[in-house]
C-alpha positions in Angstrom: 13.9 30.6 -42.1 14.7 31.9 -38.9 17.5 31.0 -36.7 16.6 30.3 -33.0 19.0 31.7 -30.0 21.6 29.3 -28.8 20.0 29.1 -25.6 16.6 28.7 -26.9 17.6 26.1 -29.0 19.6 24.2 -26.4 16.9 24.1 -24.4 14.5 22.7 -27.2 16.8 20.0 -27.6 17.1 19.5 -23.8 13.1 18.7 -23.8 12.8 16.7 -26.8 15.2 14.0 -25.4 13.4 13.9 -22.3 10.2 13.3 -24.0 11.8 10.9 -25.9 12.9 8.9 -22.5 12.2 5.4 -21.5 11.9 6.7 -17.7 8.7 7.6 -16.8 9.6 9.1 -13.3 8.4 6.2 -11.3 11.5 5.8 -9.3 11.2 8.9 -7.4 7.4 11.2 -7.5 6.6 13.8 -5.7 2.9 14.2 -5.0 1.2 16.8 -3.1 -1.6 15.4 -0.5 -4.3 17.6 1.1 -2.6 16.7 4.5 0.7 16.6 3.1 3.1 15.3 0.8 3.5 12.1 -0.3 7.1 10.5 -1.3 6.8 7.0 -4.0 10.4 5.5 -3.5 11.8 3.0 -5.9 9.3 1.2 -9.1 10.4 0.6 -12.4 11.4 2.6 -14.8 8.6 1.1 -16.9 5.8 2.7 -14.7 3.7 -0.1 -12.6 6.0 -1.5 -10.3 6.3 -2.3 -6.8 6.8 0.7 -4.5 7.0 2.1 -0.8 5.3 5.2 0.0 5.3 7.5 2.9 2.5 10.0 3.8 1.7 11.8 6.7 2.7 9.1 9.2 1.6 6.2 6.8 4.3 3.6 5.1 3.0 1.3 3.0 5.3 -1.6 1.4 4.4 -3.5 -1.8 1.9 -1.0 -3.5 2.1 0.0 -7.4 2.4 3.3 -9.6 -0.8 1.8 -11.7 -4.2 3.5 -11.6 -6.5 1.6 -9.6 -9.7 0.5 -11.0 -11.6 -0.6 -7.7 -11.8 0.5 -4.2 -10.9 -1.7 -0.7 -11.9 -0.1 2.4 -10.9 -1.7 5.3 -11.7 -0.6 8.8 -9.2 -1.6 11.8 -10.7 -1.6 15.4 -8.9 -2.7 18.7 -10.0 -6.6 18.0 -11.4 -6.8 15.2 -10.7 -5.9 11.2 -13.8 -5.2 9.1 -13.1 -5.6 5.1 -16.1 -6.6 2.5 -16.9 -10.4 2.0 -15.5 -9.9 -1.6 -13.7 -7.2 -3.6 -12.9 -6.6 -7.3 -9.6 -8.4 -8.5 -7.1 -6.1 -10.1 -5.4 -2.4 -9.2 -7.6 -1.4 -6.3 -6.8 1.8 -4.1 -6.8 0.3 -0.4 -7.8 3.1 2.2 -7.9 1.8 5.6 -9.3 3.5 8.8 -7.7 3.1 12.1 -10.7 3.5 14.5 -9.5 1.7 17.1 -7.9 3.4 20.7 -3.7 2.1 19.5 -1.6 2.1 16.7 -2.4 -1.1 14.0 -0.8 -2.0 11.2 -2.1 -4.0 8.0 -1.0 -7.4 6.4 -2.8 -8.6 3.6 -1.8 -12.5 2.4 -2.5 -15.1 0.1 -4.4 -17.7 2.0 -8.2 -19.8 2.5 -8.4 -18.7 6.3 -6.7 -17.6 9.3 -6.4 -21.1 10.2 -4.0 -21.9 7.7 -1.3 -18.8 8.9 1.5 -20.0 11.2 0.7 -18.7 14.5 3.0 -19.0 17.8 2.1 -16.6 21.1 -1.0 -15.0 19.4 1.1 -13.8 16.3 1.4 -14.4 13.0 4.5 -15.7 11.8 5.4 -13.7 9.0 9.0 -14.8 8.2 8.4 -16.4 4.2 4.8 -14.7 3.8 4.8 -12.1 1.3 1.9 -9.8 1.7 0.1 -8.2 -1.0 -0.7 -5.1 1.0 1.3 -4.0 4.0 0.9 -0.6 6.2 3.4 -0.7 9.0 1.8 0.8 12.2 0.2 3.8 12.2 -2.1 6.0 14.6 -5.6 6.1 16.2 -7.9 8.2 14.1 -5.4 8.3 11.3 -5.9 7.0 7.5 -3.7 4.5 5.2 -4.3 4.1 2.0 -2.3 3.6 -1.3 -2.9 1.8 -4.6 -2.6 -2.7 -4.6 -2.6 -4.9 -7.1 -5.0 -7.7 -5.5 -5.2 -11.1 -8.1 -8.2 -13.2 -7.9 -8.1 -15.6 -5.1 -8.5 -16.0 -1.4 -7.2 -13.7 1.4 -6.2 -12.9 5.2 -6.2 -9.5 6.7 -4.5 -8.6 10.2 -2.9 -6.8 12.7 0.3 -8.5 13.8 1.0 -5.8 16.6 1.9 -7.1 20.1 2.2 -4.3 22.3 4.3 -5.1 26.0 2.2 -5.9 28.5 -1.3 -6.2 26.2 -2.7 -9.5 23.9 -1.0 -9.5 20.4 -3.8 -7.8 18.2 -4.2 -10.9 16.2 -4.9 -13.2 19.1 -7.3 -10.0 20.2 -9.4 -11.2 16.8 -7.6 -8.5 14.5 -8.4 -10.8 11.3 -10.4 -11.4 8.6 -11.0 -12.8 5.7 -12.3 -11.9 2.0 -12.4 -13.2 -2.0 -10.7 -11.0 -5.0 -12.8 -12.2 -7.5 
């Protein structure tokens, strides 16, 4: 039988117990974007967990390693948020298009209707909501999007921006409403 190089073998060995790791990289990813890179901060070291991501001017809080399954498109324009009346429960990728003339942001949260979000001077008040999806503010003409997990139930989408001197987005009628079913 033939004996393998030291180095060769060392190496071998090096590879064979990182195969052999629980870690599947999720705590740090480096992916490579057609507009530019993308950096996944933090998860699990069992794959699937919650993670931030920042890409090309988008941050997005909350979203998850996992392969989505479904699609959310969500459109944001200067008063209003367009999403579809319903959307598939489960790992969806959310891509959301600011078309508007500002910056917006996202929030997406567990409830019936706007109506039943605390609201004081035409904001939101997010202090003990936790949002399933959240995209902090980005640009006009720009595009958000990352991977959610959505369960089945009822939801609220909105912009929570309230820039000096205008109407808070919300109050502007930046919300909306859909069913993960």
């Amino acid at each position: 039988m033939a004996r393998l190089p030291a180095p060769v073998l060392g190496l071998v060995l090096v590879l064979a117990m990182g195969a052999c790791s629980k870690d599947d990289g999720a705590s740090v990813r480096d992916a490579r974007a057609e507009d530019g890179s993308v950096n996944v901060i933090g998860g699990e070291s069992e794959g699937g967990g919650s993670v931030s991501a920042v890409a090309a001017g988008c941050v997005t809080r909350g979203a998850t390693t996992r392969l989505p399954t479904s699609r959310l498109e969500v459109s944001l324009d200067d008063t209003a948020i367009t999403v579809p009346a319903s959307v598939t429960a489960g790992v969806n990728q959310v891509l959301v298009k600011n078309i508007g003339t500002s910056d917006h942001e996202l929030w997406i949260v567990a409830a019936a209707s706007p109506a039943d979000l605390p609201v004081a001077n035409g904001r939101v008040v997010t202090d003990g909501l936790t949002p399933i999806v959240r995209m902090e503010a980005f640009g006009r003409n720009k595009l958000c999007q990352n991977s959610f997990v959505i369960p089945p139930g009822r939801y609220v989408a909105f912009c929570n921006l309230a820039p000096p001197g205008a109407t808070p987005h919300f109050e502007a009628g930046m919300v909306a409403s859909f069913e993960a079913v």
